[in-house]
CHARMM internal coordinates of N, CA and C (Angstrom, degrees):
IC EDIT
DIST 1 N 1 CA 1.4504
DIST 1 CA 1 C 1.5266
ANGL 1 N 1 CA 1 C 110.31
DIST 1 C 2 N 1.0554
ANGL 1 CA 1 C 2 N 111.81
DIHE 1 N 1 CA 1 C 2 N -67.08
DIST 2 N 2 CA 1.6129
ANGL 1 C 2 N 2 CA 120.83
DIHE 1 CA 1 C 2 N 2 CA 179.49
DIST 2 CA 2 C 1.6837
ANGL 2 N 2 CA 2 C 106.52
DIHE 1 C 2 N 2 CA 2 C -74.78
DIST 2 C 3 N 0.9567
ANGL 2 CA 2 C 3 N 129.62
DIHE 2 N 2 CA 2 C 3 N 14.69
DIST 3 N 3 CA 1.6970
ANGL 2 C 3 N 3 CA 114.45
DIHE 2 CA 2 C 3 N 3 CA 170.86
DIST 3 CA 3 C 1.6062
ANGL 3 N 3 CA 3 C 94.75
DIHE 2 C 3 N 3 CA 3 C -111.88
DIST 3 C 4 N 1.3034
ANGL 3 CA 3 C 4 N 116.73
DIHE 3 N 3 CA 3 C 4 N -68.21
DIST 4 N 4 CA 1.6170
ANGL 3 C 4 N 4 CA 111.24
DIHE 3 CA 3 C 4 N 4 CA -178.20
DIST 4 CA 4 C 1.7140
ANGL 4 N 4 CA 4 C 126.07
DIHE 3 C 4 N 4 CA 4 C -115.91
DIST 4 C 5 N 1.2916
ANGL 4 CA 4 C 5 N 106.81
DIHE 4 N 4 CA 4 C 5 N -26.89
DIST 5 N 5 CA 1.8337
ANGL 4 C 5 N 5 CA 93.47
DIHE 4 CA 4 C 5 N 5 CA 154.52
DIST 5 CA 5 C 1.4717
ANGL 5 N 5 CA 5 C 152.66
DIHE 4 C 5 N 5 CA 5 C -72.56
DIST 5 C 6 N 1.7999
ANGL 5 CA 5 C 6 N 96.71
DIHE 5 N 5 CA 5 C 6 N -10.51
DIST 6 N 6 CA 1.3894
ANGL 5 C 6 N 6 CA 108.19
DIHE 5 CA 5 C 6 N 6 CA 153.89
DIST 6 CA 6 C 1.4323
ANGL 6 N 6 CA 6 C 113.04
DIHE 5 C 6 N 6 CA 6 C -54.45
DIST 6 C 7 N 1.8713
ANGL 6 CA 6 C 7 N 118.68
DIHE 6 N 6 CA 6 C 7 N -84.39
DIST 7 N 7 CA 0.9895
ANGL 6 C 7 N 7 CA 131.42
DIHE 6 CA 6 C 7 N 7 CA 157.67
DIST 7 CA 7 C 1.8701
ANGL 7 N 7 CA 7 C 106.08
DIHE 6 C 7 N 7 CA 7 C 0.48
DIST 7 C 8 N 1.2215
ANGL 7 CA 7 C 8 N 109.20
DIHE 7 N 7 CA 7 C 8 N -104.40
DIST 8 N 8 CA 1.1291
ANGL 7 C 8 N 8 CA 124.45
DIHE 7 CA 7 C 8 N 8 CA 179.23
DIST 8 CA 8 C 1.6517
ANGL 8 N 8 CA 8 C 130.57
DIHE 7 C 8 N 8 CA 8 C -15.15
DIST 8 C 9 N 1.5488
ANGL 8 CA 8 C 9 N 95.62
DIHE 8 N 8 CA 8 C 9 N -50.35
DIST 9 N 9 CA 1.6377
ANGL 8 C 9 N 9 CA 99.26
DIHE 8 CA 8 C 9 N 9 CA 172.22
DIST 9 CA 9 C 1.8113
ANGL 9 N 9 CA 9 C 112.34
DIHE 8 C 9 N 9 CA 9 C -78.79
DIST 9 C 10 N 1.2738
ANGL 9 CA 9 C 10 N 108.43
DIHE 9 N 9 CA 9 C 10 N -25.09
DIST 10 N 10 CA 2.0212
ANGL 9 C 10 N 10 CA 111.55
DIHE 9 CA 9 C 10 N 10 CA -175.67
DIST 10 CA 10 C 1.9101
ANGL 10 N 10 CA 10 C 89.92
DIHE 9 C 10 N 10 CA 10 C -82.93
DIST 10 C 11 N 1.0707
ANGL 10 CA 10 C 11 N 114.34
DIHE 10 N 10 CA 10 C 11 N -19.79
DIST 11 N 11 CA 1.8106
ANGL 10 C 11 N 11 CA 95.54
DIHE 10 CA 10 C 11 N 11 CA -168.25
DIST 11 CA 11 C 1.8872
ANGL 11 N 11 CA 11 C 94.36
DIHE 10 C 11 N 11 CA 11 C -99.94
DIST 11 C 12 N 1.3418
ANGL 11 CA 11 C 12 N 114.94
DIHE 11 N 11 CA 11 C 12 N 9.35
DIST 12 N 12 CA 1.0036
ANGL 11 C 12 N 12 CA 122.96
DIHE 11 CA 11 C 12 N 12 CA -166.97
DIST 12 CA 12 C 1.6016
ANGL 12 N 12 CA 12 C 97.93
DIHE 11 C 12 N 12 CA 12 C -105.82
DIST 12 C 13 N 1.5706
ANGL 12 CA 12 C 13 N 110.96
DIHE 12 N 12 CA 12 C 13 N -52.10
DIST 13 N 13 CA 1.3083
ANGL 12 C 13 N 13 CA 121.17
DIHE 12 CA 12 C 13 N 13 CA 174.27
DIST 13 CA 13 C 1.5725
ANGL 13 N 13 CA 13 C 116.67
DIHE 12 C 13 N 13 CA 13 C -66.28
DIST 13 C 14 N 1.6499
ANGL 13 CA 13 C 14 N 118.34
DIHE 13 N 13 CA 13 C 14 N -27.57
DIST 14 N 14 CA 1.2494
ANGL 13 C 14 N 14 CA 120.63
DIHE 13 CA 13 C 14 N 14 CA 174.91
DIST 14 CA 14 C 1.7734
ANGL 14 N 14 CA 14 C 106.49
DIHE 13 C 14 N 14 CA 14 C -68.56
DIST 14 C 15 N 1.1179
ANGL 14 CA 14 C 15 N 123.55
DIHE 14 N 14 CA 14 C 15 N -29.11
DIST 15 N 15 CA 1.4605
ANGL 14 C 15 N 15 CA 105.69
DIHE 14 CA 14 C 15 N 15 CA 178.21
DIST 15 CA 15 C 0.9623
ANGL 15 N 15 CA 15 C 128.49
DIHE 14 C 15 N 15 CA 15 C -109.85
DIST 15 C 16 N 1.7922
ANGL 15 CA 15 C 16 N 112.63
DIHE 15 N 15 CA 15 C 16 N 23.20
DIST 16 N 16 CA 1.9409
ANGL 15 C 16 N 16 CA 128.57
DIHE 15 CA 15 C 16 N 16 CA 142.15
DIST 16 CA 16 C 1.5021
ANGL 16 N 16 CA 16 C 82.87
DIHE 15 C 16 N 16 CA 16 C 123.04
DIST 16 C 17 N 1.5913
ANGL 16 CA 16 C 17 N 153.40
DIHE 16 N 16 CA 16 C 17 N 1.29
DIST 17 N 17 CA 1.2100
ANGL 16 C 17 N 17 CA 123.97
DIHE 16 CA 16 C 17 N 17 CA 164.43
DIST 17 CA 17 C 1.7321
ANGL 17 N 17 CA 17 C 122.53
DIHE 16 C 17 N 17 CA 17 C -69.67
DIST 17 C 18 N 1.1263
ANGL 17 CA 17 C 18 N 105.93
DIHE 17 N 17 CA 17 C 18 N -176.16
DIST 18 N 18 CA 1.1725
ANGL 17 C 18 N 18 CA 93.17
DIHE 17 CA 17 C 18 N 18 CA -176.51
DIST 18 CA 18 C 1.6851
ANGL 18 N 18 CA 18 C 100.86
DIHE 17 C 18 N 18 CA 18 C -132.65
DIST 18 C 19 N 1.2078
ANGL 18 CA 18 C 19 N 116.71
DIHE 18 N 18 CA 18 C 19 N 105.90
DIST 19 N 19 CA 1.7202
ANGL 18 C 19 N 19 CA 108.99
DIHE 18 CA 18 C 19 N 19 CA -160.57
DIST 19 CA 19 C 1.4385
ANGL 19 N 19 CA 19 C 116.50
DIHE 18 C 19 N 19 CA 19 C -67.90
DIST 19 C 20 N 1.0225
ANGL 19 CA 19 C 20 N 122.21
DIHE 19 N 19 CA 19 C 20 N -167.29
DIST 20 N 20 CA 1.4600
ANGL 19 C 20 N 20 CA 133.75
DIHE 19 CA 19 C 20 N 20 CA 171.16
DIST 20 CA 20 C 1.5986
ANGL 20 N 20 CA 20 C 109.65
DIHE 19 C 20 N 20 CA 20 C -143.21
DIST 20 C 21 N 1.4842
ANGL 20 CA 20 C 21 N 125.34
DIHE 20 N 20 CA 20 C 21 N 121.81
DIST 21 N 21 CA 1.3782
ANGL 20 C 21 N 21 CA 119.54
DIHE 20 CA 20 C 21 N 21 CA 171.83
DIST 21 CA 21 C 1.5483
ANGL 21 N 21 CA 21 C 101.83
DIHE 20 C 21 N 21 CA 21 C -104.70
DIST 21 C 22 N 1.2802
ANGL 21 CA 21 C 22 N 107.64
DIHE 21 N 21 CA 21 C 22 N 134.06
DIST 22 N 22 CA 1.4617
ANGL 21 C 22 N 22 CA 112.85
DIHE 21 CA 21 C 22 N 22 CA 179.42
DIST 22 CA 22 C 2.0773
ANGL 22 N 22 CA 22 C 95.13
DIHE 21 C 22 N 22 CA 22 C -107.00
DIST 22 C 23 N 1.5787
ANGL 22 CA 22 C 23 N 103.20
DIHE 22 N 22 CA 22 C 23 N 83.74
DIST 23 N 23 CA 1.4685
ANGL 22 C 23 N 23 CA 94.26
DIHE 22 CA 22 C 23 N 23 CA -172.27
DIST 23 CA 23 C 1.0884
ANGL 23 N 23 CA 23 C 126.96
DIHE 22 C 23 N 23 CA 23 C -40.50
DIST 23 C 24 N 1.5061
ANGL 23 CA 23 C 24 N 111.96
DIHE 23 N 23 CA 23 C 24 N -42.21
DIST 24 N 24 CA 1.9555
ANGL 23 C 24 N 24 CA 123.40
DIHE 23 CA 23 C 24 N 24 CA -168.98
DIST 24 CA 24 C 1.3008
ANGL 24 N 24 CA 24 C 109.70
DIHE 23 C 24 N 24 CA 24 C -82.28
DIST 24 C 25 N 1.7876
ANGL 24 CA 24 C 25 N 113.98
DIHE 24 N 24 CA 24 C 25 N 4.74
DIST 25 N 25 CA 1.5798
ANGL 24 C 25 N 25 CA 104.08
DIHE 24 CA 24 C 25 N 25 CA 175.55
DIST 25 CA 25 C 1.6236
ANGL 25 N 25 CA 25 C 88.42
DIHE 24 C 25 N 25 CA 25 C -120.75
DIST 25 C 26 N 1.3099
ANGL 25 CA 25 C 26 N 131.81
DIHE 25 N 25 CA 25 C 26 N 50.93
DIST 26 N 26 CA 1.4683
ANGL 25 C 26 N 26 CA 125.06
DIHE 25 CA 25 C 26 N 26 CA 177.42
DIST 26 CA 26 C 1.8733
ANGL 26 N 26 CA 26 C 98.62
DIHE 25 C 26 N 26 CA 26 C -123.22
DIST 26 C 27 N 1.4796
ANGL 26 CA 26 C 27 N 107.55
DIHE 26 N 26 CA 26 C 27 N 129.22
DIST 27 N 27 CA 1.1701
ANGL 26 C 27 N 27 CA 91.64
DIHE 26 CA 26 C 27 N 27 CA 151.88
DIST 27 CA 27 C 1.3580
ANGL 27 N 27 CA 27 C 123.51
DIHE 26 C 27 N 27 CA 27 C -93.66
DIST 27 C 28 N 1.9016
ANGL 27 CA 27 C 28 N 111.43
DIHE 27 N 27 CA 27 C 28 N -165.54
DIST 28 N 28 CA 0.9986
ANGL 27 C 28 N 28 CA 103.74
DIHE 27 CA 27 C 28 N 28 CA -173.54
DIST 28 CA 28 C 1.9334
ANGL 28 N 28 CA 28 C 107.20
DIHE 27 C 28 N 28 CA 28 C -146.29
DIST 28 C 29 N 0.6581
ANGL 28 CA 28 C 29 N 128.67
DIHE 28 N 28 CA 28 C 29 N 177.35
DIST 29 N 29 CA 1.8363
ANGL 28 C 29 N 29 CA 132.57
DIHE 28 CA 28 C 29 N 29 CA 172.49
DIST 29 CA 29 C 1.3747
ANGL 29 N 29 CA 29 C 104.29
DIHE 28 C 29 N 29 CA 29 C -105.45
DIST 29 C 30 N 1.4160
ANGL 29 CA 29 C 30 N 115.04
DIHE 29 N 29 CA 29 C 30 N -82.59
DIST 30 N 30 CA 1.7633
ANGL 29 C 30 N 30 CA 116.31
DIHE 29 CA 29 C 30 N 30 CA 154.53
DIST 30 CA 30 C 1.2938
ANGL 30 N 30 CA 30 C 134.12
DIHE 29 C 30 N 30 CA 30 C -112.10
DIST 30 C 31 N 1.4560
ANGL 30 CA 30 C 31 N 112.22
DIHE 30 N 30 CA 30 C 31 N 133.79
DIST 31 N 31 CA 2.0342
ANGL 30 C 31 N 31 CA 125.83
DIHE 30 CA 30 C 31 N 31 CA -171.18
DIST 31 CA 31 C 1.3332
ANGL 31 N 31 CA 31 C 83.93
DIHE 30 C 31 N 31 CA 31 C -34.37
DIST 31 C 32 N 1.7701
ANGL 31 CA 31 C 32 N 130.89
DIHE 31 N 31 CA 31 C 32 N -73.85
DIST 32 N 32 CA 1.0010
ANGL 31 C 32 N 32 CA 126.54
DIHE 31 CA 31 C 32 N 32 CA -127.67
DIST 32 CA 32 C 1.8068
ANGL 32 N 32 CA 32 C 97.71
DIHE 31 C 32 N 32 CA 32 C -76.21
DIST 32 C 33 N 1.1044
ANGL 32 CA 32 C 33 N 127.03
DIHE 32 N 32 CA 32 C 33 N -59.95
DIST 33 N 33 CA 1.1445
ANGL 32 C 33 N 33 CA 112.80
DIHE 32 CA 32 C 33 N 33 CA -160.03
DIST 33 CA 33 C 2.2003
ANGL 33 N 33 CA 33 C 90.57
DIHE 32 C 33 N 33 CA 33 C -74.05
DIST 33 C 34 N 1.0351
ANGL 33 CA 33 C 34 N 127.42
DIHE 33 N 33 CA 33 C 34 N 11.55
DIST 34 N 34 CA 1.9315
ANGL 33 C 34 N 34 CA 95.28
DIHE 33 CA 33 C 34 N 34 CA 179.04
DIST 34 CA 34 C 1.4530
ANGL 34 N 34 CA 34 C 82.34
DIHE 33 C 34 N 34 CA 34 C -99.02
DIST 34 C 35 N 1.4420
ANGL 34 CA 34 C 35 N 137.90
DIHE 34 N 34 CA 34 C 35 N -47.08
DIST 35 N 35 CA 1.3680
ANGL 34 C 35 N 35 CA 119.68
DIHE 34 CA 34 C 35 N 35 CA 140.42
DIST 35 CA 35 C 1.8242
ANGL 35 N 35 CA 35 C 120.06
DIHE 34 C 35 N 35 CA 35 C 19.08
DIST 35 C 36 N 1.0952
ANGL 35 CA 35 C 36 N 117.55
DIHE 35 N 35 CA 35 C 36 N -101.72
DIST 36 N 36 CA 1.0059
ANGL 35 C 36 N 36 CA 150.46
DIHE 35 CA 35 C 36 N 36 CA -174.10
DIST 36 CA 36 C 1.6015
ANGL 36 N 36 CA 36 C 110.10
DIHE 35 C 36 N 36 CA 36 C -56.41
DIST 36 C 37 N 1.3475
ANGL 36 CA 36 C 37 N 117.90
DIHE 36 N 36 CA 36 C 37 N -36.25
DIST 37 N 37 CA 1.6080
ANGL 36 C 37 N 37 CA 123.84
DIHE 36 CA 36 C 37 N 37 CA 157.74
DIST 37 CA 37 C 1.8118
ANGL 37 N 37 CA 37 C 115.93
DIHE 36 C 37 N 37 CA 37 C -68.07
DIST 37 C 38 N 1.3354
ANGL 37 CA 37 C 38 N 94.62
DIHE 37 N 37 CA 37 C 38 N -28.86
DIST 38 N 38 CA 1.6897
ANGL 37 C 38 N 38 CA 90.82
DIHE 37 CA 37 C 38 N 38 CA 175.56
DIST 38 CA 38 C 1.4852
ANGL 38 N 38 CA 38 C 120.13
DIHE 37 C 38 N 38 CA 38 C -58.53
DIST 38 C 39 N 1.4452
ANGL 38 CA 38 C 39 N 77.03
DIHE 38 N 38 CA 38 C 39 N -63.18
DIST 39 N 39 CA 1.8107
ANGL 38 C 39 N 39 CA 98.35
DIHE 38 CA 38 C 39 N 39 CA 170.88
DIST 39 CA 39 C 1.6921
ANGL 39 N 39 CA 39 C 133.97
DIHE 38 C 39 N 39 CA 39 C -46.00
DIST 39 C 40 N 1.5032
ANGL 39 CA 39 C 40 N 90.45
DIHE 39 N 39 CA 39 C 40 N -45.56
DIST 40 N 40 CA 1.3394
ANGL 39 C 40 N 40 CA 99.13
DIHE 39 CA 39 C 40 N 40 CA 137.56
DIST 40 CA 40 C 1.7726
ANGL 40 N 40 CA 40 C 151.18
DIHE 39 C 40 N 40 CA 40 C -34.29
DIST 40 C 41 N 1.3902
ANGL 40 CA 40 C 41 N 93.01
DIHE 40 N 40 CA 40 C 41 N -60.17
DIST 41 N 41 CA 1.2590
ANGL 40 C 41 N 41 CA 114.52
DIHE 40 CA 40 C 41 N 41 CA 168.16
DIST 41 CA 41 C 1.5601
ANGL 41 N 41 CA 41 C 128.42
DIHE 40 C 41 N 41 CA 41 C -65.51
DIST 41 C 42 N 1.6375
ANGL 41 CA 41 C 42 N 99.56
DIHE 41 N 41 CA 41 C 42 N -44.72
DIST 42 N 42 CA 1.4695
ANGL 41 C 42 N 42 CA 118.56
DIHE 41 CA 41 C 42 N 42 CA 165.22
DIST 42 CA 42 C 1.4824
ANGL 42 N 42 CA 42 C 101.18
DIHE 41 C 42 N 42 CA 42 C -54.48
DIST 42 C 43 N 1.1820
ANGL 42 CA 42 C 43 N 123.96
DIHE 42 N 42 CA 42 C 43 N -53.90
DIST 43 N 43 CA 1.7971
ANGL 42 C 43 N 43 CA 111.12
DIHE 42 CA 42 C 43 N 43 CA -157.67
DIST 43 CA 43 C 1.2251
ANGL 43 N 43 CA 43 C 90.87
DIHE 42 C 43 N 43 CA 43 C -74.28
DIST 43 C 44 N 1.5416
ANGL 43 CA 43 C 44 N 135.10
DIHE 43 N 43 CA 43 C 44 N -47.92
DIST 44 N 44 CA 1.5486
ANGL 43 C 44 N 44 CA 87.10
DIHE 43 CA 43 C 44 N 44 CA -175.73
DIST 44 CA 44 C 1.1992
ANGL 44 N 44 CA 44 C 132.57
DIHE 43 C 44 N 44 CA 44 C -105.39
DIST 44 C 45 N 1.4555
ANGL 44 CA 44 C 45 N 109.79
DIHE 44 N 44 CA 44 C 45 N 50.52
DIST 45 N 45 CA 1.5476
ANGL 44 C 45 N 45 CA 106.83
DIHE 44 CA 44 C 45 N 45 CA 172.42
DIST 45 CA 45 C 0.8231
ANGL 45 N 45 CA 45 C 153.79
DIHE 44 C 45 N 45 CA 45 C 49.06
DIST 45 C 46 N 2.2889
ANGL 45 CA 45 C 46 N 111.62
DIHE 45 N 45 CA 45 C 46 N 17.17
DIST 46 N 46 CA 1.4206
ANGL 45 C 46 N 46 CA 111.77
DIHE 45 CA 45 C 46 N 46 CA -171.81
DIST 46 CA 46 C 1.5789
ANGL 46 N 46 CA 46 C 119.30
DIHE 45 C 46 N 46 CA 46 C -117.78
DIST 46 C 47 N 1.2401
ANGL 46 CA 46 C 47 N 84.85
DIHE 46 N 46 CA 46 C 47 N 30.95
DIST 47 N 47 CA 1.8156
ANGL 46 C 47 N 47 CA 105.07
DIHE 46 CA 46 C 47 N 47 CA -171.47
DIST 47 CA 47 C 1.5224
ANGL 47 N 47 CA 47 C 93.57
DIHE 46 C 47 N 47 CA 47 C -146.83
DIST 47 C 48 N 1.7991
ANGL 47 CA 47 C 48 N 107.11
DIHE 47 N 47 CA 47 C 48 N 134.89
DIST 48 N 48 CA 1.3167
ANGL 47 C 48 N 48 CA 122.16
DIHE 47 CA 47 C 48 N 48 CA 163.77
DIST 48 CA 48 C 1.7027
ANGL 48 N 48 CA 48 C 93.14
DIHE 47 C 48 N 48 CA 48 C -87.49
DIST 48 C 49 N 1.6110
ANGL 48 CA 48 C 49 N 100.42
DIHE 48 N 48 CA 48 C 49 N 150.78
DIST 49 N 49 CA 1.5605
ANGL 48 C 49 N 49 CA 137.46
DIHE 48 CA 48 C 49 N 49 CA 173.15
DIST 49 CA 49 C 1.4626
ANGL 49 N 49 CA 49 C 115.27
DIHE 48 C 49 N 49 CA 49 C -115.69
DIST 49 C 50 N 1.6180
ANGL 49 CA 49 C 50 N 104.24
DIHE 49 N 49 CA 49 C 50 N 125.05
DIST 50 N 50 CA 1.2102
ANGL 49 C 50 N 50 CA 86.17
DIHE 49 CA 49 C 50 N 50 CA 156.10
DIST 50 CA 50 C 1.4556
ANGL 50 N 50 CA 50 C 95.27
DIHE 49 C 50 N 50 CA 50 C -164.09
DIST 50 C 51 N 1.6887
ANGL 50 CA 50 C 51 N 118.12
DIHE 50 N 50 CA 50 C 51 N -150.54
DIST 51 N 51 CA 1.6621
ANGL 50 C 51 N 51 CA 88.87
DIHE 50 CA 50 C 51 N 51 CA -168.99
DIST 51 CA 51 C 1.9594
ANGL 51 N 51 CA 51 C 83.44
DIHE 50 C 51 N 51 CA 51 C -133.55
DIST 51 C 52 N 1.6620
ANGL 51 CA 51 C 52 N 115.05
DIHE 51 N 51 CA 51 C 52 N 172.22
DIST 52 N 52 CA 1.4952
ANGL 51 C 52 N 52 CA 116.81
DIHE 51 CA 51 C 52 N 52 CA -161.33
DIST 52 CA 52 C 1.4389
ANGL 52 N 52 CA 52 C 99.54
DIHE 51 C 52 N 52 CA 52 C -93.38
DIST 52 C 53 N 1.1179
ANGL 52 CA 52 C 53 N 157.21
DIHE 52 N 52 CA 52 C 53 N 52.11
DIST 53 N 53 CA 1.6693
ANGL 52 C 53 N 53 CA 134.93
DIHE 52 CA 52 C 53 N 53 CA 80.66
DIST 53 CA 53 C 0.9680
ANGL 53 N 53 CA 53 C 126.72
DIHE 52 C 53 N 53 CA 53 C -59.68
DIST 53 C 54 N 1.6322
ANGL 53 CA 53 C 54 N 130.07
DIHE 53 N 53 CA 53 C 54 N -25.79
DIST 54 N 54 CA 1.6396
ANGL 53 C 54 N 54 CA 131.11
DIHE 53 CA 53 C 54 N 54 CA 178.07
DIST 54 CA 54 C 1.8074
ANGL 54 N 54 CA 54 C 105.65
DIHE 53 C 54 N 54 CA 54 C -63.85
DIST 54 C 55 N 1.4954
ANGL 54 CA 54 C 55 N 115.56
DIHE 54 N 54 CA 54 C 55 N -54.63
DIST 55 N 55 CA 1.0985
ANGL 54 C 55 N 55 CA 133.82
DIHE 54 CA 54 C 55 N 55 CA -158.24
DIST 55 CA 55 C 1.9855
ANGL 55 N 55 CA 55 C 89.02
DIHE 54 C 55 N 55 CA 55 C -77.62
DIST 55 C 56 N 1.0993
ANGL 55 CA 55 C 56 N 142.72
DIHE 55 N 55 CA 55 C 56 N -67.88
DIST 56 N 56 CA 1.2199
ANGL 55 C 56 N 56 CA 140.42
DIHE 55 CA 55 C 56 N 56 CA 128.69
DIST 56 CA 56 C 1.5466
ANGL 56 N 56 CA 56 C 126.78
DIHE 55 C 56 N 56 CA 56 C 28.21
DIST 56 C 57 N 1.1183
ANGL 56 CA 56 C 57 N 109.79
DIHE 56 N 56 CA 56 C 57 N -72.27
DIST 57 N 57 CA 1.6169
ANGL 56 C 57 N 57 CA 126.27
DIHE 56 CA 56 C 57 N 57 CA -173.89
DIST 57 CA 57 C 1.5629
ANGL 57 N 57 CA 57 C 89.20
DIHE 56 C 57 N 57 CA 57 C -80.95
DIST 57 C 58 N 1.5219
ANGL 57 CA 57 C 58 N 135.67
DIHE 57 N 57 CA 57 C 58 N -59.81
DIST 58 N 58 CA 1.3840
ANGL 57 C 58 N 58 CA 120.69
DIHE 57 CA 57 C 58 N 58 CA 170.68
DIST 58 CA 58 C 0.9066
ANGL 58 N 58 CA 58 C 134.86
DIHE 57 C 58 N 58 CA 58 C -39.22
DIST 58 C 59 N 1.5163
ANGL 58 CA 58 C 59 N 115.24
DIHE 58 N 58 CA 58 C 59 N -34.23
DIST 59 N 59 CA 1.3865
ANGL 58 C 59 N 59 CA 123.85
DIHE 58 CA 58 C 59 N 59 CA -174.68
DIST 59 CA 59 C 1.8953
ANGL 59 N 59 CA 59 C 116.51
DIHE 58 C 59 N 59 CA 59 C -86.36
DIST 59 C 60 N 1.4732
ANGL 59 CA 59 C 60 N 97.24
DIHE 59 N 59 CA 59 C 60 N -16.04
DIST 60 N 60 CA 1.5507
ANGL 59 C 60 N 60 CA 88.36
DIHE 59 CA 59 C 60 N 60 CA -172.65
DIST 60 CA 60 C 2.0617
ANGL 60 N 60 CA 60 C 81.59
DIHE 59 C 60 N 60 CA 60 C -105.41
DIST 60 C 61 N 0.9494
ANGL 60 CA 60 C 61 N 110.03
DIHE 60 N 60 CA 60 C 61 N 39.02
DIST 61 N 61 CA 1.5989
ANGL 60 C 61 N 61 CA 114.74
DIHE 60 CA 60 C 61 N 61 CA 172.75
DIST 61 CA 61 C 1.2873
ANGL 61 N 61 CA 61 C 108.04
DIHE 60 C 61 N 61 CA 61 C -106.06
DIST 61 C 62 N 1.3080
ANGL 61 CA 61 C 62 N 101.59
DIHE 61 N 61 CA 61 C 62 N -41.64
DIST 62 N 62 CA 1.5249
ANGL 61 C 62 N 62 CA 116.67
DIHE 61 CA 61 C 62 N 62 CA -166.73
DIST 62 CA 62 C 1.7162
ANGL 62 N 62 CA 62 C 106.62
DIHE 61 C 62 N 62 CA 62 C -71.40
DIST 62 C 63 N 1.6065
ANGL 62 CA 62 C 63 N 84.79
DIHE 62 N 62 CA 62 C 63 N -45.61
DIST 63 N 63 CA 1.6134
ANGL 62 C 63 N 63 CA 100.35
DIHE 62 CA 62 C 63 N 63 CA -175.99
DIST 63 CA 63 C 1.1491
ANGL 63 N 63 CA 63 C 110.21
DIHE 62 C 63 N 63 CA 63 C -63.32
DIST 63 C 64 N 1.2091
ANGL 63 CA 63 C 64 N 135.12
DIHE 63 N 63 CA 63 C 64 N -29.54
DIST 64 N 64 CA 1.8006
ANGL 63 C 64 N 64 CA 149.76
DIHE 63 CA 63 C 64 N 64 CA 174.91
DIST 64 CA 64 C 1.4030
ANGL 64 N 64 CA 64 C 106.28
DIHE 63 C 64 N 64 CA 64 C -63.38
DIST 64 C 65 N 1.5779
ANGL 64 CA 64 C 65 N 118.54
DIHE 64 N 64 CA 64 C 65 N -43.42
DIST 65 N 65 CA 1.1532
ANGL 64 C 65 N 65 CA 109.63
DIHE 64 CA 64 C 65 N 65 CA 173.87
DIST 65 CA 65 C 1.8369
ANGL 65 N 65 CA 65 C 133.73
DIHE 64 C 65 N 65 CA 65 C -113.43
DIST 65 C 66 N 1.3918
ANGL 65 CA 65 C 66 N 78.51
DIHE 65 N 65 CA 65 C 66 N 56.06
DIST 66 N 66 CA 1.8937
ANGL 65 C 66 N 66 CA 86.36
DIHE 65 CA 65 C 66 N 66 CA -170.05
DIST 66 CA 66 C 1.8577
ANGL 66 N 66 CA 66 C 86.17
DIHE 65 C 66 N 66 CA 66 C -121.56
DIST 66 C 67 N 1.4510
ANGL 66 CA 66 C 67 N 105.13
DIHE 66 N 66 CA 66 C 67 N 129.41
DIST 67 N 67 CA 1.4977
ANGL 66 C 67 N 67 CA 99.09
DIHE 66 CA 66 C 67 N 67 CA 156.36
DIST 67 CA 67 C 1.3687
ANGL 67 N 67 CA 67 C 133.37
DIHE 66 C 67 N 67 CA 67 C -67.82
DIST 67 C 68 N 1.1997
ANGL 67 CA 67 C 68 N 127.02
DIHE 67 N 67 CA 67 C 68 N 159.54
DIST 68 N 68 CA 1.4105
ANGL 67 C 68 N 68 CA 133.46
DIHE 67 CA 67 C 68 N 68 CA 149.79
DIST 68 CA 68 C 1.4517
ANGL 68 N 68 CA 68 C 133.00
DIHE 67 C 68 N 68 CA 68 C -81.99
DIST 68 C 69 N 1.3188
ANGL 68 CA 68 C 69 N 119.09
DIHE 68 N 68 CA 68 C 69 N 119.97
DIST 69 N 69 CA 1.3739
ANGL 68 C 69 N 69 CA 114.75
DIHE 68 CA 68 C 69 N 69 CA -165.19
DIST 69 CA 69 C 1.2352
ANGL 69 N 69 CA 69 C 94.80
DIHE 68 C 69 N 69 CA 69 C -111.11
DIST 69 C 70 N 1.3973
ANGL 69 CA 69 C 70 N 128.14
DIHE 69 N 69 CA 69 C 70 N 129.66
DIST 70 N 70 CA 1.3001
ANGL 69 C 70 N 70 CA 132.40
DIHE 69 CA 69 C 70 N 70 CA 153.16
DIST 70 CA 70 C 1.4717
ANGL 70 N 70 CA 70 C 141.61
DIHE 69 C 70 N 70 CA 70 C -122.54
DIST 70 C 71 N 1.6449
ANGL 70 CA 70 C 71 N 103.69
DIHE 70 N 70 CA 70 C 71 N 100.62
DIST 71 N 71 CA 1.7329
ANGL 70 C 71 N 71 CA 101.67
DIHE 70 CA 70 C 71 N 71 CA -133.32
DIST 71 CA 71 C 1.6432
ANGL 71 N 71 CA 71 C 96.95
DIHE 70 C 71 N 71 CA 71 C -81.75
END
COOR INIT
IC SEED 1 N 1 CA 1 C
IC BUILD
């Protein structure tokens, strides 16, 4: 978390995306400091959070509602 998905999601948010952290699918090096990258991340607000059954259940929502075209 704190070596390259911090990084990753703020240089992500600096060039207008809007990230997604899937916390429970992040690793980490140390609790205390990926800890401390969350929190990070949380204060400034430029990345949505959430955790991979939430993100999951949306996604097979989406997938439920997309047709199949078969030309």
């Amino acid at each position: 978390m704190e070596i390259g998905i911090e990084p990753t999601v703020r240089h992500g948010a600096d060039l207008g995306y809007i990230p997604v952290v899937v916390k429970d699918a992040c690793g980490f090096g140390h609790r205390e400091a990926a800890e401390r990258s969350i929190a990070s991340l949380e204060s400034a607000g430029d990345a949505l959070r959430t955790n991979a059954e939430t993100i999951c259940t949306h996604f097979r929502r989406i997938q439920s509602q997309q047709t199949v075209v078969i030309a």
